[in-house]
C-alpha positions in Angstrom: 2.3 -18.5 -6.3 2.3 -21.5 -4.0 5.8 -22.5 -5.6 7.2 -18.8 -5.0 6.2 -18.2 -1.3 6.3 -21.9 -0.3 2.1 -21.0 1.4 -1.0 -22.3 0.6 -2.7 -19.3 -1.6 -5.9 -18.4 -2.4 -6.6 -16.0 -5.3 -8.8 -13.1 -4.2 -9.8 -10.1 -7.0 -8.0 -7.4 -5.2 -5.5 -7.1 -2.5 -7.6 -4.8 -0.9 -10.3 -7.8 -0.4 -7.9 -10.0 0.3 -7.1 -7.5 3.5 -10.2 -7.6 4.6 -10.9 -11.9 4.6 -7.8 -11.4 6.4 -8.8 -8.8 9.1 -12.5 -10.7 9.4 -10.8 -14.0 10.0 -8.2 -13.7 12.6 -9.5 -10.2 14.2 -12.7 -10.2 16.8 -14.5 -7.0 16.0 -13.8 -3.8 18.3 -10.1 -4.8 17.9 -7.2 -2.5 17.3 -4.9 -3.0 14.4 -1.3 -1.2 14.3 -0.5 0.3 10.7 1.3 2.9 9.3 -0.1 6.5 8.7 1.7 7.0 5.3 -0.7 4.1 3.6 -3.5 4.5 1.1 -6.4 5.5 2.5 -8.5 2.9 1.0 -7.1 0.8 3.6 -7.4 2.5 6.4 -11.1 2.3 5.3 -11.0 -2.2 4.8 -9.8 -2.0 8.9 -12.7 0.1 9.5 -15.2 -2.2 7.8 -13.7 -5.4 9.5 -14.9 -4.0 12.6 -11.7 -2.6 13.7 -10.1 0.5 15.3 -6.8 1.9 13.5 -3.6 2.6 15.4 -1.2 4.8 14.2 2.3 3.4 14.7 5.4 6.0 14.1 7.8 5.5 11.6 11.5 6.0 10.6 11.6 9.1 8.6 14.1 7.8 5.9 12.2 4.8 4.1 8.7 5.1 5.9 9.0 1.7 7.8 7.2 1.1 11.1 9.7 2.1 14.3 9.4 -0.7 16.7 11.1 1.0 19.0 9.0 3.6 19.1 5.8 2.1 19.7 5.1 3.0 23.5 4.6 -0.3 25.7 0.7 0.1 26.8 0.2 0.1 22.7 2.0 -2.9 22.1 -0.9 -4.7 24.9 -3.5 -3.2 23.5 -3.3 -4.2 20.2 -5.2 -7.5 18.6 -3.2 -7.2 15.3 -0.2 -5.5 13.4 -1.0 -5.0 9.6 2.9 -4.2 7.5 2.4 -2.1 4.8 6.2 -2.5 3.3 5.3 0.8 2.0 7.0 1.1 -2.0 8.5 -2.3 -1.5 11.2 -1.4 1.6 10.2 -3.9 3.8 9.0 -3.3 7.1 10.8 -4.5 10.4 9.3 -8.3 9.9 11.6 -10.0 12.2 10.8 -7.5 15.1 7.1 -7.3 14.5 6.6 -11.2 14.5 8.5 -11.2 17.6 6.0 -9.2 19.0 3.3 -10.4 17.7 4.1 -14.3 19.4 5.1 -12.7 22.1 1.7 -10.9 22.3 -0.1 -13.6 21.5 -1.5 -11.7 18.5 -1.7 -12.0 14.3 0.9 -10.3 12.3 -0.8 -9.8 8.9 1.6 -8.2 5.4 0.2 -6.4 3.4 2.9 -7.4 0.6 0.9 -5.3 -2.8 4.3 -3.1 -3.0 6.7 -5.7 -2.3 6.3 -9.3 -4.1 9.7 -8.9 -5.0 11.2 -7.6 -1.8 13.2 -9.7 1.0 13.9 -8.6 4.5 17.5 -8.1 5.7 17.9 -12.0 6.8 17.2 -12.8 3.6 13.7 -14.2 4.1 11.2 -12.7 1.5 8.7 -10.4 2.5 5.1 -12.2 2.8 7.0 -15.3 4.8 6.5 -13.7 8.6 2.9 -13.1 8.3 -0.1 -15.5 9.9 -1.4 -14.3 6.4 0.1 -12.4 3.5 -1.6 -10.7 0.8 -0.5 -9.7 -2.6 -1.5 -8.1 -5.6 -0.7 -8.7 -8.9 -1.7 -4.8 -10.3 1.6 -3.4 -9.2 4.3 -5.3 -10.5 2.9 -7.4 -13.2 1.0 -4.4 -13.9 -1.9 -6.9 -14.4 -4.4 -4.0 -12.9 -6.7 -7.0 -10.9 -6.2 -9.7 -8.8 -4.3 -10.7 -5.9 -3.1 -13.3 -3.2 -3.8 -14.3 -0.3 -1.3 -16.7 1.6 -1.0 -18.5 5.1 1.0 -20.0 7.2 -1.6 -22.8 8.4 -2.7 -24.9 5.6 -5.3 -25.5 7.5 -7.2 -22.3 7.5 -7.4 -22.1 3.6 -10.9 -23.7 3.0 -12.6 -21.6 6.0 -10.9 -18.5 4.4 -11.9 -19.9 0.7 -15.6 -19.9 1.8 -15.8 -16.7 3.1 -14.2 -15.5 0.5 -17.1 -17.2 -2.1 -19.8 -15.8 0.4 -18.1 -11.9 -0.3 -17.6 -12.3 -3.8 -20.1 -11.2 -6.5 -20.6 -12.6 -9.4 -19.0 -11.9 -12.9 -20.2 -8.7 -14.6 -20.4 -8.8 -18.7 -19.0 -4.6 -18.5 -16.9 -4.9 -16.1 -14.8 -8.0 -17.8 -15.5 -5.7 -21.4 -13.8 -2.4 -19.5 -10.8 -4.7 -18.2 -10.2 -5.9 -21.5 -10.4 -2.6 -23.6 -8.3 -1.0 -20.9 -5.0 -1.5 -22.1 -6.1 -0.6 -25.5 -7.4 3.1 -25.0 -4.6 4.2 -22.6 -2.1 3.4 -25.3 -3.9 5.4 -27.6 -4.5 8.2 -25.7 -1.5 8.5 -24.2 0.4 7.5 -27.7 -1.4 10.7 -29.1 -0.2 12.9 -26.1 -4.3 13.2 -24.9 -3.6 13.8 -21.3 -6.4 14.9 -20.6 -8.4 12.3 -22.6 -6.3 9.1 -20.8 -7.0 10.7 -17.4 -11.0 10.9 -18.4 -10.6 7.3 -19.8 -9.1 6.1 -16.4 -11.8 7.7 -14.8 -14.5 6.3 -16.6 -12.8 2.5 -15.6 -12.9 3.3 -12.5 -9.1 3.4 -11.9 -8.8 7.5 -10.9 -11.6 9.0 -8.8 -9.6 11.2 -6.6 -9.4 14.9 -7.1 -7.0 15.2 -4.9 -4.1 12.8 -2.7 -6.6 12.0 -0.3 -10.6 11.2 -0.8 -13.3 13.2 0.5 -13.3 11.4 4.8 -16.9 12.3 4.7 -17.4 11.9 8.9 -20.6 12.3 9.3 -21.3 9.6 6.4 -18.4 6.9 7.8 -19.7 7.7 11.5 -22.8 5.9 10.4 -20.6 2.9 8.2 -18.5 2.7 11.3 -21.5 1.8 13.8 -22.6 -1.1 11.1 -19.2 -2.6 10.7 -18.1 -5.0 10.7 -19.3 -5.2 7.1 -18.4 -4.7 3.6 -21.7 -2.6 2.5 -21.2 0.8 4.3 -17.9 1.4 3.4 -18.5 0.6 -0.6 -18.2 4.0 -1.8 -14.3 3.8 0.3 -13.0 0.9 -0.4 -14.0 1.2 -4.4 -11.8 4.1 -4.8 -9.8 3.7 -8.1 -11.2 0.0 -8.5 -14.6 -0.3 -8.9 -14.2 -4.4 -9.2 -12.5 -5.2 -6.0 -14.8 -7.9 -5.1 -16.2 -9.0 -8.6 -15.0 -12.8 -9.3 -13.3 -12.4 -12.3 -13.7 -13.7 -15.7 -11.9 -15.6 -18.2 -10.7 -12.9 -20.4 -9.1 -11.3 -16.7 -7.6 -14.7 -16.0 -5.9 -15.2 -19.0 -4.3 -12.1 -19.2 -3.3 -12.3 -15.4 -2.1 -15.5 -15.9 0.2 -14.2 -19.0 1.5 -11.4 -17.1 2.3 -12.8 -14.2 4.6 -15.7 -15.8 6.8 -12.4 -16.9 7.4 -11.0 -13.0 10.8 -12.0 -12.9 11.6 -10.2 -15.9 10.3 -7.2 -14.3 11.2 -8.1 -10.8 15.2 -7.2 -12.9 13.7 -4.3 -14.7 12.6 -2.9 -11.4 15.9 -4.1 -9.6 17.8 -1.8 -12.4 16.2 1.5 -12.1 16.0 1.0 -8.6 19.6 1.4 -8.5 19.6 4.0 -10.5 17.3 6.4 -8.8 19.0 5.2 -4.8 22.4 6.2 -6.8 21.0 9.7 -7.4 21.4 12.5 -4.9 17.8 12.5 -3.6 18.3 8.5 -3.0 18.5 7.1 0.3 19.4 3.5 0.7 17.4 1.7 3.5 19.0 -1.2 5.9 19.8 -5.0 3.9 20.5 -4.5 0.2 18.5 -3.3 -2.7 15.4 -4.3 -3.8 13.4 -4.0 -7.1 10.8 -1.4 -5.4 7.5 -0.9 -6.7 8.4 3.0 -6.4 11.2 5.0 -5.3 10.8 7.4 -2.7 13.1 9.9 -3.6 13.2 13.0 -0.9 12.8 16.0 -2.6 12.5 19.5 -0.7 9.5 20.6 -2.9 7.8 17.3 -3.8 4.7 19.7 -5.5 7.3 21.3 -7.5 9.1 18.2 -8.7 5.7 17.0 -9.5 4.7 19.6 -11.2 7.9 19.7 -13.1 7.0 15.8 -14.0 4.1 16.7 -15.4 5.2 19.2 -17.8 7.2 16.0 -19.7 4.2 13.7 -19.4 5.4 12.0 -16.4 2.8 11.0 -13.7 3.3 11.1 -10.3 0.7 8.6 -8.5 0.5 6.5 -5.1 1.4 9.8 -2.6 0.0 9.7 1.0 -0.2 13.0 2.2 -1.3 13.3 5.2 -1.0 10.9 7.4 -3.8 8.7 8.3 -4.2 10.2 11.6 -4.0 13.9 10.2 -6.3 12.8 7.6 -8.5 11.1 10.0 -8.7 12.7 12.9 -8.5 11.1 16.3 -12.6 10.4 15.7 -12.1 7.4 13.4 -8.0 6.4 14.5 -5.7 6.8 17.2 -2.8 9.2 16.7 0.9 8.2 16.5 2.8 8.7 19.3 5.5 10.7 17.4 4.0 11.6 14.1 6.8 13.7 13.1 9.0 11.5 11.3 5.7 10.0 8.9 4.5 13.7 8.0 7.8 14.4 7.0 8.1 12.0 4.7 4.9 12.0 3.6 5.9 16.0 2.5 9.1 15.0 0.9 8.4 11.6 -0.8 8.1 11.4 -4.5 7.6 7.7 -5.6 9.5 7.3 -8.6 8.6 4.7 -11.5 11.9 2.9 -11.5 10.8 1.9 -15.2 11.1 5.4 -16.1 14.7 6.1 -14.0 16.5 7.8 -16.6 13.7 10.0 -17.8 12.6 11.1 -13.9 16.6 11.3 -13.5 17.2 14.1 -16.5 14.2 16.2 -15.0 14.9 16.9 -12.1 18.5 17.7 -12.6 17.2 20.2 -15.4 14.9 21.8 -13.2 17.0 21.9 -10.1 15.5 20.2 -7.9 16.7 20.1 -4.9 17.1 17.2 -2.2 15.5 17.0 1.1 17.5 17.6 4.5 16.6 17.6 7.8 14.9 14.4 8.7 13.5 14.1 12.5 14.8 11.4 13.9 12.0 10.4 16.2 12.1 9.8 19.8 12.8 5.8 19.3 12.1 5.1 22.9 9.4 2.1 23.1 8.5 4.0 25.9 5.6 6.4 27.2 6.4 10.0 27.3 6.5 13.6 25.8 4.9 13.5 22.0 6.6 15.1 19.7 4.8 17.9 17.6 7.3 17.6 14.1 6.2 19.7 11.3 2.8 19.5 9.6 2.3 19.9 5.5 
């Protein structure tokens, strides 16, 4: 990894850990982070526990990228960080946001778990604007564990390393036995059509909790984490969700077959670039700015995402990583503050369906059979930079 992003690295068991050394290091607590609303909740919950106070930032309706422009000047001077989410692997406004973040005087931090693969219209990869950049190595390598953290300073690795060492716990014999048996009973399952059984098998992992899109906010329970962060503890029963071995220091068995899988991302990193093309060739494709890139997922904009979905479903294609709502519908202005325009994000949080691009031709044939129908009418946002009116959009 330090021979791909040119950055000193430090291996961390999750990205979602990773975030958090991140936040803790560069962030004073009771400071106010910029992210985007259409995110995984899990880490809206890791900038809670370091201490920090959400900001909602508005986004461009077509690929779900932060809106600079659109970010209303007393916000930029309030913040203390911006955290990228490069949301399916379109990259997020890099250039613009690192701008303002030396202008400001503050961190820019990427999340890059979408997009290890991805590269910004000048060409630079995404992961090589931030003060810190953090990967993970469960989407595209499919490793299911692990991650990166990289910086910009060589010099802060070792402070980072040792707080790091003081998070981590130590290696657990069931957890290493699950992670290796993994692999082996969702191929059977799944190879014997047992839906039902591979979804109860993923449960009992620990790598599908949720019941629905969004977990259970539980206010009056994260009230209570909130006034003890900054700290990992409170929020455990968050920032868990769907990976019960986010901070567990992994074992040899995990390594090696990290290690093995990660040594093929360039193969996939093509596989990815392929179907990519396919599904933004397809009429519910929509090609964001600079050229293609192989994304993690596809958000194709369907009018009824539930129905496409559900039409998915029927061949044995799961839909996964949706975020609907938005963080600050989800959220309430209690634990985050609202986006100025949150039209454009709950719009295409309605109309997003992330597509496998592995499984392009298959997602392809279903929903032409079933008719499915694109998406129209994208808000445009008001795009000002400016304080003014807030536009209502269209809830879901």
């Amino acid at each position: 990894m330090r021979d791909r992003t040119g950055r000193e690295c430090l291996y961390v068991p999750s990205c979602r850990f990773g975030l958090y050394l991140a936040l803790r290091h560069w962030c004073r607590p009771g400071g106010r982070v910029l992210m985007s609303p259409v995110n995984d909740d899990v880490i809206f919950f890791v900038v809670l526990a370091a201490g920090l106070r959400p900001v909602q930032a508005p986004l461009r309706a077509q690929d779900g990228s932060i809106d600079t422009a659109a970010v209303p000047d007393p916000v930029w001077r309030s913040l203390s960080a911006v955290l990228t989410t490069n949301l399916y692997g379109n990259p997020d406004p890099a250039p613009e946001l690192r701008a303002r973040c030396d202008a400001l005087g503050i961190p820019l931090i990427e999340d890059v778990a979408h997009a290890i693969g991805s590269r910004v219209a000048d060409g630079r990869p995404v992961g090589d604007y931030g003060d810190a950049s953090v990967f993970s190595l469960s989407k595209h390598t499919a490793a299911g564990t692990g991650g990166f953290l990289t910086v910009a300073d060589p010099a802060r690795r070792a402070a980072l390393e040792e707080a790091r060492d003081d998070l981590l716990l130590p290696p657990r014999a069931a957890s290493e036995l699950a992670y290796a048996l993994r692999p082996y009973a969702e191929a059977g399952v799944r190879g014997l059509r047992l839906v039902r059984a591979a979804r109860a098998v993923m449960r009992l992992l620990g790598r599908e909790e949720r019941r629905e899109i969004r977990m259970p906010l539980r206010a009056a329970e994260l009230e209570r984490a909130v006034a003890a962060a900054p700290a990992l503890g409170p929020f455990h029963s968050w920032v868990r969700v769907d990976l019960h071995d986010y901070r567990i220091t992994p074992g040899q068995a995990r390594l090696r077959r990290t290690i093995r899988l990660l040594d093929r991302l360039d193969e996939r990193l093509t596989a990815h670039l392929d179907g990519t093309r396919r599904l933004l060739d397809s009429p519910w494709g929509k090609q964001g700015p600079g050229p293609v890139q192989p994304l993690f997922r596809v958000p194709l904009l369907v009018a009824d995402r539930d129905a496409a979905i559900a039409a998915l479903a029927r061949r044995r294609i799961t839909t996964g990583y949706l975020y609907d709502p938005p963080l600050d519908d989800y959220a309430s202005e209690l634990f985050t503050d609202p986006s100025p325009d949150p039209g454009p994000a709950r719009w295409f949080a309605r109309h997003a369906l992330p597509a496998d691009p592995l499984k392009a031709a298959r997602i392809l044939a279903v929903l032409r059979e079933e008719g499915i129908r694109p998406a129209d009418g994208a808000p445009a946002g008001q795009a000002t930079g400016k304080t003014g009116p807030h536009r209502d959009g269209t809830g879901g």
